[in-house]
C-alpha positions in Angstrom: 49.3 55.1 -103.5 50.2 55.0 -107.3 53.7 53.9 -107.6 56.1 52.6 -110.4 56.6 48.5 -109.8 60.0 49.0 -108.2 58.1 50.5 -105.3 55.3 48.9 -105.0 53.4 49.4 -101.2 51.1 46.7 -101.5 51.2 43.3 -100.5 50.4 40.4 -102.9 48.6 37.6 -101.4 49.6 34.8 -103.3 52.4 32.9 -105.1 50.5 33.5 -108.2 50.2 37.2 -108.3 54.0 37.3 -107.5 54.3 35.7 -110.7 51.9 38.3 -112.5 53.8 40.7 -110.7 56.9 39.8 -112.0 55.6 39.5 -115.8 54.5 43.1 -115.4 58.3 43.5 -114.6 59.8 41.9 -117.3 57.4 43.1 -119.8 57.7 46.8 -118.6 61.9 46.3 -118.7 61.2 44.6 -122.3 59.4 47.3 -123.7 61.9 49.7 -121.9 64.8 47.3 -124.1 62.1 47.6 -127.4 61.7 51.3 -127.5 65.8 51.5 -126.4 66.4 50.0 -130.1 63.6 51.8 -132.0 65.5 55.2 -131.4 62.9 55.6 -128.2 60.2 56.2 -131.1 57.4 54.0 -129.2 57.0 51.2 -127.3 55.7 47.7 -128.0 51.5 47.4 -128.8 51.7 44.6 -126.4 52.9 46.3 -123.4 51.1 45.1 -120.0 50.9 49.4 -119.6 48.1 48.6 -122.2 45.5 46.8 -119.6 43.6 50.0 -117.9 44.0 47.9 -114.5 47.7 47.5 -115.0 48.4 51.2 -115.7 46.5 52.0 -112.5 48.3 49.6 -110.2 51.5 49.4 -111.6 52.6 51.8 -114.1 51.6 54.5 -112.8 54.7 57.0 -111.4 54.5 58.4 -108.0 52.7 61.2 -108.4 53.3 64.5 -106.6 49.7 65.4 -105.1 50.9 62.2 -102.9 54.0 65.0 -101.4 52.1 66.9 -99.6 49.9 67.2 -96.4 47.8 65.7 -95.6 50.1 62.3 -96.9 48.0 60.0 -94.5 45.0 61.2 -95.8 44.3 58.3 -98.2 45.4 55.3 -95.8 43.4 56.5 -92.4 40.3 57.0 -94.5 40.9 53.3 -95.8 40.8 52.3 -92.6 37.7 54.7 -91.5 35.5 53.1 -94.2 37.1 49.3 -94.7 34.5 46.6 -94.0 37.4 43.8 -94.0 37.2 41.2 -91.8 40.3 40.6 -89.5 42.5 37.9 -91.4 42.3 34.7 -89.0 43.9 32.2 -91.8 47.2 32.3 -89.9 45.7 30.2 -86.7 47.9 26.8 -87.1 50.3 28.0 -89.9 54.1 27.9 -88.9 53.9 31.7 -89.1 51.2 32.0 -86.2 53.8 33.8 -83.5 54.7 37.1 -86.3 50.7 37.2 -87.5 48.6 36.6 -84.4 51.2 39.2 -82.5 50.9 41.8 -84.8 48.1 43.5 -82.7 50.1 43.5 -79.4 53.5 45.1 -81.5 51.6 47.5 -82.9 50.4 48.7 -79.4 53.6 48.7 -77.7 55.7 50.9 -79.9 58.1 52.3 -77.4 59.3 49.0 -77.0 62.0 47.2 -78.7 61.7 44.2 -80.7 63.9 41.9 -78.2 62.1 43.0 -75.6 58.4 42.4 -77.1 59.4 39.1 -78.5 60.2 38.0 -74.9 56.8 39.3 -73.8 55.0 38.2 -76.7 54.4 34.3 -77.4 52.9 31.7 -79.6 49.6 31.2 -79.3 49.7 27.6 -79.9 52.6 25.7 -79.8 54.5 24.1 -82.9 54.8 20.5 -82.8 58.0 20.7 -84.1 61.3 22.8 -84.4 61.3 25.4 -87.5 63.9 23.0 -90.0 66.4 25.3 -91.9 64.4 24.7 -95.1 61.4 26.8 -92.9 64.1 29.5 -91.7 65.0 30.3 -95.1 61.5 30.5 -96.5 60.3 32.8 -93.3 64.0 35.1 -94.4 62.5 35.2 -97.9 59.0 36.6 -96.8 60.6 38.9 -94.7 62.5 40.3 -97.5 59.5 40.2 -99.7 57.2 41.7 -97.4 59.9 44.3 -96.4 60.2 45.4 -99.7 56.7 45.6 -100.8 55.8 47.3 -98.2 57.9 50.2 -98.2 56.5 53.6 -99.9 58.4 55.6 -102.4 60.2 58.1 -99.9 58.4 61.0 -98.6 59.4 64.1 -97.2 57.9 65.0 -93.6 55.4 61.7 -94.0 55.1 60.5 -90.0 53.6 56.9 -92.4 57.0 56.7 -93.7 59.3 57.2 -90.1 56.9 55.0 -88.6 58.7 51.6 -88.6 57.1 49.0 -90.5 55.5 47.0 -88.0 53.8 49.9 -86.2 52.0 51.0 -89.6 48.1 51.5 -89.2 47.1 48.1 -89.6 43.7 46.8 -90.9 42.8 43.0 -91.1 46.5 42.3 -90.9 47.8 44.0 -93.5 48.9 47.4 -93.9 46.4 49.7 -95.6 46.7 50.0 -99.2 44.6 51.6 -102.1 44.3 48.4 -104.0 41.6 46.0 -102.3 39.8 45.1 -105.7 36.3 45.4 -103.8 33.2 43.7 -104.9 30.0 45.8 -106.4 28.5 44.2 -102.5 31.9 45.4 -100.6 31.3 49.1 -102.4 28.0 49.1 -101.6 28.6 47.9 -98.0 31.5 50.5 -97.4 28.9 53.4 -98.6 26.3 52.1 -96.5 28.3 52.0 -93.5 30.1 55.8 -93.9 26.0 57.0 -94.9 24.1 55.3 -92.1 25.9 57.1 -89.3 24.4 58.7 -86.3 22.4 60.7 -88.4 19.4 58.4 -88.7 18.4 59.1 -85.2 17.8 62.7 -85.8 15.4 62.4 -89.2 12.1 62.2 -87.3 13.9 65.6 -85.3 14.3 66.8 -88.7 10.8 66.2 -89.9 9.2 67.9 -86.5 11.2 70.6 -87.5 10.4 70.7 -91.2 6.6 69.2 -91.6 5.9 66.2 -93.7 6.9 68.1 -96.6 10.9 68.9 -95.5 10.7 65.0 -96.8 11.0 66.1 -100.0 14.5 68.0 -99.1 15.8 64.6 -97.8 15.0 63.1 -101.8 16.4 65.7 -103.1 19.8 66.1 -101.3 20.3 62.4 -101.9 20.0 63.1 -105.4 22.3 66.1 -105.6 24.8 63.9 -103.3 24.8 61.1 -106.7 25.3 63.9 -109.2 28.4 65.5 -106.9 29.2 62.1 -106.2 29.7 61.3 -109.8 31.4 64.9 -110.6 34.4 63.6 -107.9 34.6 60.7 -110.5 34.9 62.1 -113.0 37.4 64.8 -111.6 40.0 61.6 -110.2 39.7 60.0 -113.7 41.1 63.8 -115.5 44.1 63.5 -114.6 46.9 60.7 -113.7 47.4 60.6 -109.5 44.3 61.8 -108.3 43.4 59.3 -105.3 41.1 61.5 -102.9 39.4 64.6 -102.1 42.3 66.4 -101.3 43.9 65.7 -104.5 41.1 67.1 -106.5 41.3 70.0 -104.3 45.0 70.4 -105.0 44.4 69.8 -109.1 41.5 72.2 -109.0 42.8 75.2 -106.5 46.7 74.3 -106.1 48.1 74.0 -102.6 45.6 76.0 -101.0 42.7 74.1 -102.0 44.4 70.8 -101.1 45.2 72.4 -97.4 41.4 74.2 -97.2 39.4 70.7 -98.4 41.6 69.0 -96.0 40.6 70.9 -92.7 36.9 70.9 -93.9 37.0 67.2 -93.9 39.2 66.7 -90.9 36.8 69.3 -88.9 33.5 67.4 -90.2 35.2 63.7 -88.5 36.0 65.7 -85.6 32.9 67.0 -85.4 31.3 63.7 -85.4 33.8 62.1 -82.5 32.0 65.0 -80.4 28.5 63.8 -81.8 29.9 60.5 -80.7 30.2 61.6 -77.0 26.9 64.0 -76.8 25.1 60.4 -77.4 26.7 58.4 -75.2 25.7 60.8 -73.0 21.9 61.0 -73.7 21.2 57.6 -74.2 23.3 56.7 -70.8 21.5 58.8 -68.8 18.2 57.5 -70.1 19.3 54.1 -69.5 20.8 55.1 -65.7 18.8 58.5 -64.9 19.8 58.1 -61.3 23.6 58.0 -61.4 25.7 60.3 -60.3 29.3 61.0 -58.7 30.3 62.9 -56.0 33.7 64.4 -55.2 33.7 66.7 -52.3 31.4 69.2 -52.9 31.7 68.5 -56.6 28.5 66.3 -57.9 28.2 64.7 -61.7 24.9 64.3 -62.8 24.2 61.4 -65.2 24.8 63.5 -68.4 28.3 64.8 -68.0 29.3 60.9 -65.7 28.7 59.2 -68.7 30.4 62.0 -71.2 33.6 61.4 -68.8 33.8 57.5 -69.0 33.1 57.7 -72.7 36.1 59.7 -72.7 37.9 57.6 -71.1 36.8 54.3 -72.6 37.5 55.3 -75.8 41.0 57.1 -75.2 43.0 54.2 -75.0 41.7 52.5 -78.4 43.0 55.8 -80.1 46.3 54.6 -79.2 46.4 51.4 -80.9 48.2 51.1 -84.3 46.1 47.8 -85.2 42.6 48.8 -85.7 41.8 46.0 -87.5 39.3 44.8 -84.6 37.5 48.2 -84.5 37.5 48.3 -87.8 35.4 44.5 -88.4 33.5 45.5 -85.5 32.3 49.1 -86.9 31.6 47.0 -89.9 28.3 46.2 -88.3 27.3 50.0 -88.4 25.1 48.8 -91.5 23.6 46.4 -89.4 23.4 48.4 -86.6 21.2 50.7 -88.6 19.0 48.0 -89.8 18.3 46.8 -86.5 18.0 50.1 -84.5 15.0 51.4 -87.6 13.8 47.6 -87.0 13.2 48.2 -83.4 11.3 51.3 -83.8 9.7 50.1 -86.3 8.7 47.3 -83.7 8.0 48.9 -81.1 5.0 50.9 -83.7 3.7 48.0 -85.1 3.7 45.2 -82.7 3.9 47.1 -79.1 1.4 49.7 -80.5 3.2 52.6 -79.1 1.7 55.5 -80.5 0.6 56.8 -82.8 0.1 60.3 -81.3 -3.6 62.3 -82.2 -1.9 64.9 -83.8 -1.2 64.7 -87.8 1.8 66.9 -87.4 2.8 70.0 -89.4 2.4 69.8 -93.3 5.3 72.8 -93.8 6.9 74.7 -90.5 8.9 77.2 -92.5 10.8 78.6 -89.1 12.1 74.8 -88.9 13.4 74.1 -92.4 16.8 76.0 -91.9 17.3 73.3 -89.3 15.7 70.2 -91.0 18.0 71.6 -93.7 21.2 70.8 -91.9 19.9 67.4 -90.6 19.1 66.0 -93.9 22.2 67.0 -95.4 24.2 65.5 -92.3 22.6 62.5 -93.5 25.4 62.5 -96.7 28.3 63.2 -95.1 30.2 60.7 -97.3 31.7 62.5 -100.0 35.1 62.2 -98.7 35.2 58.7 -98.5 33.9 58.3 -102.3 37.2 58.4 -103.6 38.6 56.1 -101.7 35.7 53.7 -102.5 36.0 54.4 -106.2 39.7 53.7 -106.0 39.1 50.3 -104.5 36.3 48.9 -106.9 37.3 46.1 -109.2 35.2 47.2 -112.0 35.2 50.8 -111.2 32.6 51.7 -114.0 30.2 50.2 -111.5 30.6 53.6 -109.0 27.5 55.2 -110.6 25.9 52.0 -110.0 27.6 51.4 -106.2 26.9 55.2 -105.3 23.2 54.9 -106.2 22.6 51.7 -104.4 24.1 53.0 -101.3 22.3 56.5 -101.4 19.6 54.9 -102.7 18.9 52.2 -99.8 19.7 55.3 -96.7 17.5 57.5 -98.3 15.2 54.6 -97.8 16.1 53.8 -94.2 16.3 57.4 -93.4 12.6 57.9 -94.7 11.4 55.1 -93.0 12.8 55.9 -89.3 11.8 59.7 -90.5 8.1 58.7 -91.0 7.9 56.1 -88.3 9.1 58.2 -85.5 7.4 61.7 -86.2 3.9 59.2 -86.7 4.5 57.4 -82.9 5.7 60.6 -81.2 4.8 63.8 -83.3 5.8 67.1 -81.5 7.1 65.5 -78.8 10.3 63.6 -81.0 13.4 63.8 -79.3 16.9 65.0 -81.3 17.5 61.5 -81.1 14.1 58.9 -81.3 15.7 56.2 -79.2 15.4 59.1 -76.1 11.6 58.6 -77.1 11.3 55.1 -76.9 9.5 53.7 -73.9 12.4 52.2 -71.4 10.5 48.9 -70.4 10.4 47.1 -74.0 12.8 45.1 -75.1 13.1 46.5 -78.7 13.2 49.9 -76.9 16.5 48.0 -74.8 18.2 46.1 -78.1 17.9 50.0 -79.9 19.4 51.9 -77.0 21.9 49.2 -76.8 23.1 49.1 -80.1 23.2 52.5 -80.2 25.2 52.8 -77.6 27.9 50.4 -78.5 28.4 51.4 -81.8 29.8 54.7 -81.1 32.8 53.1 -79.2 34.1 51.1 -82.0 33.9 53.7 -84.6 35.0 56.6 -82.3 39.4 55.5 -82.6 38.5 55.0 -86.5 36.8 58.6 -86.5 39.7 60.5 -85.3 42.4 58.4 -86.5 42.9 60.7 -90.0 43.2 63.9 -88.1 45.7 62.5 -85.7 47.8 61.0 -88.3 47.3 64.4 -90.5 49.0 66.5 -87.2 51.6 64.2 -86.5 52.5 64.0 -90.1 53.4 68.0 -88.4 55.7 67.1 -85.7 59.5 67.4 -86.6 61.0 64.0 -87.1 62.3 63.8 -83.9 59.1 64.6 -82.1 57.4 62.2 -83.4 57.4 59.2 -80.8 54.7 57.5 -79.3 54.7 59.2 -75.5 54.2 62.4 -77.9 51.7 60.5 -80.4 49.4 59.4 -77.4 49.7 62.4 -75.7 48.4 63.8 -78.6 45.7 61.8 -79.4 44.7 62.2 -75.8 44.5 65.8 -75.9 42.2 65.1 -79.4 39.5 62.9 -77.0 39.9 65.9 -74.0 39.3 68.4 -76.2 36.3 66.9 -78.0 35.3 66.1 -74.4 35.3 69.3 -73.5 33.3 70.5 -76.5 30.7 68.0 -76.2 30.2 69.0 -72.6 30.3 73.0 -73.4 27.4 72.2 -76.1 25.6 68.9 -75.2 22.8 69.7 -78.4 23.2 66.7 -80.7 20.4 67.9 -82.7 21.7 71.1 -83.1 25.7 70.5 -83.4 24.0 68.0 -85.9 22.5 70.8 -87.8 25.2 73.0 -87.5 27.6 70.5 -89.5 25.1 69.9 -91.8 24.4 72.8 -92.7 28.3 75.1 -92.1 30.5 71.8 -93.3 28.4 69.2 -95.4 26.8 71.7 -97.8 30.8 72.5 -98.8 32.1 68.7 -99.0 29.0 66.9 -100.1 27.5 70.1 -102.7 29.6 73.0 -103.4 33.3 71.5 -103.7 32.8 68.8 -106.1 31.1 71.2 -108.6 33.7 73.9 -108.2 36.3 71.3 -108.4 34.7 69.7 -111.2 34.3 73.2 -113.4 38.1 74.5 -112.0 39.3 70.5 -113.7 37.6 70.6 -116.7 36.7 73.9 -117.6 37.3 73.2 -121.2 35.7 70.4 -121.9 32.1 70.7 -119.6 28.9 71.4 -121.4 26.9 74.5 -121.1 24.0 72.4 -119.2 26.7 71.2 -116.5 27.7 74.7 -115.9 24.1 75.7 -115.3 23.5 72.6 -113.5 26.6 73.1 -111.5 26.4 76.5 -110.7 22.9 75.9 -109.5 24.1 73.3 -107.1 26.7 76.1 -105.6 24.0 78.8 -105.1 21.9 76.4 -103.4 24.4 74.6 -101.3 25.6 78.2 -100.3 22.1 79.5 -99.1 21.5 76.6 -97.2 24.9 76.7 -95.6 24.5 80.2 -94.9 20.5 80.2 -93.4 21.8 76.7 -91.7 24.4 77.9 -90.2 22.6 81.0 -89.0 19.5 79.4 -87.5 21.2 76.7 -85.6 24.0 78.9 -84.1 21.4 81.2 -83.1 19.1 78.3 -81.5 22.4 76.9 -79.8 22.8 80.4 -78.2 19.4 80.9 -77.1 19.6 77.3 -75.4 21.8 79.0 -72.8 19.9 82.0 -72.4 
């Protein structure tokens, strides 16, 4: 978050950003002493507040959107969308026994320190005894890291009672706003939050849309740059805006902040059940024949594989270091490339399909549904912030969005097109269901499908378990309560997952009842709520448009798949 430099929360990496650090200090307390003897009439021109970079990372004050729920919001989204690689530069360095440990601490948080530094031990042995010069220099980076680390203080934050080494945890270093991100690491970070599990349903979507719902893919990825841009522009109106929430707060007060929050938080919830509903599918395709008996109770291959999802993924959502999941999810992007590659493959050089039919050039009764699909597909909206926040040069967003929107639209088309051509009618919700079993493309999609669901699931649900234990009283908040909770999160989604097992559908149905609000009509109402006075008659118009259609489609969306999920169990 935005703090003054007395609390700073991040961590600086190097002896030489300590020393920039520290002439920010001395130049901020000298123009304190300048403006002190000019009668407080102004301060000096050559103030470091000056530099746009400086005034975002270190002159900033704390600002009070950052006081309210959801407090975690901004750091468990960091770590939902981060593309860091875990830091491995400590193997061999003196400090190797704090660093390399840091994963095992952060897992066993009911224990004391004593006791997990008797459990807990080097992974390679010094040569040689730590000299006093080394003790000192390991008390000074304790002190140092101690005191960067800590956030201004926060009322009801469960970040702030959590003690310092059981902080969420992402490459080795706690999560922070600033990560000065490359034009490729924005681009890579959209990429990976866009190209989700929603690529396997766009030749679902085009089955249930015709060739021509295409167009509605192009233009939803366009609309999802313009809004993407209007969340820019509302973060740069005023001074503490960090993420979606925040604009919610600055354009509707409290209530908007607590309404854009549970929107969001449903929408990642929603996807931890998609999560599940896959696993299932594809492990049943893969195993067809398993099942579990208990008494007279038998599990068929579907709901076996739901349960041990369940519980494979359970314990991860206990971990405070997610710093492996979060490298591994990393590979979502190429996880995409490779599963569209495969099918793509298995077209081309196994000559599966295509089938005799053309398909359907426009199936009205199936647009409400493509509808929803396609717009699933952009489900990124409340990650944008966070990604703005973390560019380098952030006047390369409009640049960054585009490139990411602009490369899944393309990989979207192309597994859109390719599938409906190899299996027309006949497309699965998901096209790796489609694919024959007894390729070896067909195996390496499956595959990577599978697995990439189980890395991402702990990072999925991580920000709504942070957001309701930021709601437990103080002294509530320990971790046989925390996992219990976070349990209850996975049964629940479980259960849900089980009760509805239609990933095309429970696809649509997000799409259409809580992507139309995030990804279309919130950014323009928060964008004409901010800057009502100084918007252009065009960006009304354009805006307002954007709302009535985002509402009709959320409305016929929401209507067609909730009635198609009813008539699945009649």
């Amino acid at each position: 978050m935005k703090n003054s430099v007395s609390d700073r929360s991040f961590l600086f990496e190097s002896d030489e950003e300590e020393d920039d650090a520290a002439a920010v200090e001395n130049g901020r307390r000298g123009g304190e002493e300048s403006g002190d003897d000019d009668g407080g009439s102004g301060s000096d021109s050559s103030s470091p507040c000056d530099s746009p970079r400086v005034v975002a990372a270190h002159c900033s004050q704390p600002s009070s959107y950052t006081q309210q729920w959801p407090q975690s919001y901004r750091q468990s989204i960091d770590m939902y969308s981060s593309v860091q690689s875990p830091n491995l530069s400590f193997l061999g360095t003196p400090s190797l026994s704090r660093l390399s440990n840091s994963f095992l601490i952060n897992s066993f948080r009911g224990k004391p320190p004593e006791i997990l530094s008797s459990l807990i031990k080097p992974l390679l042995p010094t040569s040689t005894a730590p000299t006093s010069e080394d003790q000192q220099q390991q008390k000074q980076e304790d002190v140092r890291k101690s005191s960067h680390y800590l956030p201004p203080s926060r009322k009801a934050s469960s970040l702030q009672r959590i003690p310092e080494d059981h902080r969420p945890m992402v490459g080795g270093h706690e999560v922070g706003p600033y990560r000065q991100c490359s034009y490729i690491q924005g681009v890579m970070n959209g990429v990976n939050v866009l190209c989700g599990v929603g690529i396997l349903s766009t030749p679902y979507a085009v089955r249930q849309g015709g060739w021509l719902g295409l167009v509605i893919l192009v233009v939803l990825g366009a609309l999802a740059w313009y809004t993407g841009i209007l969340l820019r522009r509302c973060l740069d109106s005023k001074e503490g805006l960090e993420t979606y929430p925040d604009i919610g707060h600055a354009a509707f007060g409290t209530a908007g902040r607590i309404i854009i929050s549970i929107i969001l938080y449903m929408e990642l919830y929603a996807c931890c059940i998609e999560y599940l509903i896959l696993e299932s599918d594809n492990l049943s395709k893969l195993f067809p024949n398993a099942h579990l008996t208990i008494g007279s109770l038998t599990l068929d291959a579907h709901v076996l594989f739901a349960i041990l999802t369940a519980l494979i993924v359970m314990p991860t959502t206990w971990l405070r270091d997610l710093s492996c999941l979060s490298f591994v999810s990393a590979g979502g992007v190429i996880a995409s490339i490779v599963i569209v590659s495969c099918l793509f493959w298995v077209g081309l050089v196994d000559h599966v399909g295509p089938v005799k039919s053309e398909g359907t050039a426009l199936n009205l009764p199936g647009i409400p549904i493509a509808i929803g699909l396609y717009g699933y597909c952009y489900s990124g909206h409340g990650v944008f912030p966070n990604i703005y926040s973390s560019l380098k040069k952030r006047n390369q967003f409009p640049a960054v969005l585009f490139t990411c929107i602009a490369l899944s639209t393309v990989l979207f088309a192309g597994a859109a097109i390719m599938g409906y051509i190899m299996f027309g009618e006949s497309t699965e919700s998901q096209f790796t269901l489609n694919l024959p079993p007894n390729l070896v493309a067909s195996k390496i999609a499956v595959w990577t499908t599978v697995t990439n669901p189980i890395t991402k699931y702990a990072l999925t649900i991580t920000p709504l378990a942070l957001s309701l234990e930021e709601l437990l009283p103080p002294s509530q908040q320990t971790y046989p309560n925390i996992v219990m909770l976070r349990s209850a999160l996975v049964l629940s989604s479980l259960v849900v997952a089980l009760s509805v097992p239609f990933f095309g559908l429970v696809m649509s149905l997000v799409g259409s009842f809580l992507t139309m609000f995030v990804a279309y009509i919130l950014p323009c109402a928060c964008f004409l709520a901010i800057l009502r006075s100084k918007v252009t008659w065009y960006q009304v118009v354009l805006c307002v448009f954007i709302i009535a259609v985002g509402l009709c489609c959320a409305g016929v969306g929401t209507y067609s798949s909730l009635t198609k999920i009813i008539q699945q169990y009649q």
